[in-house]
C-alpha positions in Angstrom: 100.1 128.0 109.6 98.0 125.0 107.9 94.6 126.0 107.3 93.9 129.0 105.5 90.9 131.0 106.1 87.9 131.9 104.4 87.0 135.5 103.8 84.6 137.2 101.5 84.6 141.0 100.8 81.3 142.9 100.1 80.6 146.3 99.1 77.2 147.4 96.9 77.3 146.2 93.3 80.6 144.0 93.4 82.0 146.3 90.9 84.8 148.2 92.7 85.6 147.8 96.3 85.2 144.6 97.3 86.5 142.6 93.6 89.6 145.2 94.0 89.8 143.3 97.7 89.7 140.1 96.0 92.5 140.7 93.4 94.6 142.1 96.7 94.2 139.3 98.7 93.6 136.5 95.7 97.6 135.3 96.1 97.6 135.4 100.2 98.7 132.3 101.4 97.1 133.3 104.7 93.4 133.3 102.8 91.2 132.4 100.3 88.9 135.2 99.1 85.4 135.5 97.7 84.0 138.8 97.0 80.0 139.5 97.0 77.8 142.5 96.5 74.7 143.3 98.4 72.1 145.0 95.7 70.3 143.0 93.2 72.0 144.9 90.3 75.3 143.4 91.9 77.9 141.5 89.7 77.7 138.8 91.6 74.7 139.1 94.3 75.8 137.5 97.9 73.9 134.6 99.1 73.4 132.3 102.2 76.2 129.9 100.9 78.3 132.5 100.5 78.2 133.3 104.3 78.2 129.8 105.2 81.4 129.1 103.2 82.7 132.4 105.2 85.5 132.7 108.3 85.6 136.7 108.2 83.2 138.8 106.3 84.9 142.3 105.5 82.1 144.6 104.1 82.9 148.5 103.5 80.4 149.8 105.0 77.9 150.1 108.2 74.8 149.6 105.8 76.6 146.4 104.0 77.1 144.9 107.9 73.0 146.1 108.3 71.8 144.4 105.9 73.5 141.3 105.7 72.9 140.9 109.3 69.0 141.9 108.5 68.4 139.5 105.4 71.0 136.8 106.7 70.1 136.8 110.8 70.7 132.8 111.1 73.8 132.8 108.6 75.4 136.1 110.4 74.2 135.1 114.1 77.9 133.8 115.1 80.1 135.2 111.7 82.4 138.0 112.3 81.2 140.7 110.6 83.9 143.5 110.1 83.4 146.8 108.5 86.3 148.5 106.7 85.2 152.0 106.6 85.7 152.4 102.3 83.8 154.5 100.9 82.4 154.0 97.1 84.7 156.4 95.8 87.0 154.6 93.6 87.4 152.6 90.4 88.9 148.8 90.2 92.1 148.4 91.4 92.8 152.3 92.3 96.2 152.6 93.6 94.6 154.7 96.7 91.5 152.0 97.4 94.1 149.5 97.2 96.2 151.2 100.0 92.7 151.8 102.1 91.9 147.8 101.6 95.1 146.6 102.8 95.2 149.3 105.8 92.0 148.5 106.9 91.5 144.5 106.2 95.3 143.7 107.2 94.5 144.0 111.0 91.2 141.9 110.7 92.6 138.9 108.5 95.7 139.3 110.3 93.9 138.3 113.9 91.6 136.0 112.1 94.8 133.8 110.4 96.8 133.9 113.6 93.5 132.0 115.2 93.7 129.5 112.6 
């Protein structure tokens, strides 16, 4: 494998989910990782460069995949957009939401770093 791949996580407020994705994937040789939030109030708020920079956007929900795809239609038009099915109901780096990330993303940036 020579090129690793780009892949940002989102969730709502970059709080939880997707910077408890980022600390799970942060030492992957397979990826580099960027995590985003899609509300204003967000940590760090996800912009255009942000997709752009993107190979695989893993978001954990329907309405995160919605609205990126609603505010970003040029940016999104051609970038996978994945949804992980997480739920906001855990705290940073929860030994359960860690299990549900790397269940859920594995497959995804799995079939994403074999195309690379």
């Amino acid at each position: 494998m020579t090129n690793r791949i780009n892949v940002l996580f989102v969730c709502s407020k970059n709080q939880w989910r997707s910077p408890t994705a980022e600390a799970v994937y942060r030492d992957d040789p397979r990826v580099s990782v960027r995590s985003r939030g899609t509300a204003r109030s967000a940590r760090q708020t996800i912009h255009a460069v942000d997709l752009a920079w993107a190979d695989l956007v893993l978001v954990m929900e329907d309405k995160h995949r919605h609205r990126l795809i609603a505010d970003y239609p040029g940016e999104t038009k051609f970038l996978p957009i994945e949804v992980l099915h997480i739920p906001d109901d855990y705290q940073f780096m929860d030994p359960e939401l860690i299990e549900l990330i790397r269940c859920s993303a594995e497959p995804f940036i799995d079939a994403a770093a074999t195309k690379a």
